[in-house]
N, C-alpha and C positions, 0 to 999 in steps of 0.2 A: 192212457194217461200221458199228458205230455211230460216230457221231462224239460227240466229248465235249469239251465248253470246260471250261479247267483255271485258276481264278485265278493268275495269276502267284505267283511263292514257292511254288507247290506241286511244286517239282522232283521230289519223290521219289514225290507222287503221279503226276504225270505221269510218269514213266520207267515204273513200277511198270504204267501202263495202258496208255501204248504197246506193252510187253515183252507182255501177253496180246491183242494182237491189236486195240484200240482206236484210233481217228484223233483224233488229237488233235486240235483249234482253236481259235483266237483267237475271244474272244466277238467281233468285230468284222470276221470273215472272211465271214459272209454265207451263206446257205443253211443247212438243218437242221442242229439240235442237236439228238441226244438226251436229254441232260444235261450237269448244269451243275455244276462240284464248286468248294467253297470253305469257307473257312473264318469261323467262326461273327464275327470281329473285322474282315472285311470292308467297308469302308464303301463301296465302288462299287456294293453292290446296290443302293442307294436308285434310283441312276441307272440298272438295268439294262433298262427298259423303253425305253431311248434309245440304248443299244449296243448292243442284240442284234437283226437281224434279224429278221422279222415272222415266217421260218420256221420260227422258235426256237419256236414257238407248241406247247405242248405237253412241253416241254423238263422234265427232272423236276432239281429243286433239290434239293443234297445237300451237306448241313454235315458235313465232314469230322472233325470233334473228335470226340474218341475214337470212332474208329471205325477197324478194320482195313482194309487193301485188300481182304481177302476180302465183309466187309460190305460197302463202297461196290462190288464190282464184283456181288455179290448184289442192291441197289438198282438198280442199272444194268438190269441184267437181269428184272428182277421187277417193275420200274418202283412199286416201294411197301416204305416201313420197315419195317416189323413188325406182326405180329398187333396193334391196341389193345386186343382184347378178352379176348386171354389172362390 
């Protein structure tokens, strides 16, 4: 199961990724992240090299603005945005 850290205020993403099968965590709970979801007005990422544990290492960042749950759980899984080269 992946585990996925959800920035706070993202209630509806997080319900949304619990309900397919996701583990949800606290960036501050320690062991693997797969990713990391938030939103683009965020100011805690400056700091996020200091909250997340070391096993986050790898973790893929994913700015939720405009973008559907089907996209962000697409990203999830593909571990990558989109073609650039198309």
């Amino acid at each position: 199961m992946k585990r996925i850290a959800v920035e706070q205020g993202l209630e509806d993403i997080k319900s949304a990724l619990e309900s397919r099968g996701y583990e949800i965590v606290d960036y501050n709970d320690g062991g693997h992240i797969d990713a990391i979801v938030y939103r683009s007005i965020y100011d805690g990422l400056k700091n996020l090299n200091n909250s997340v544990d070391s096993n986050a290492y790898g973790a893929i960042l994913i700015n939720v603005n405009n973008k559907t749950i089907d996209e962000i759980q697409q990203i999830i899984e593909t571990r990558r945005y989109e073609n650039l080269f198309i």
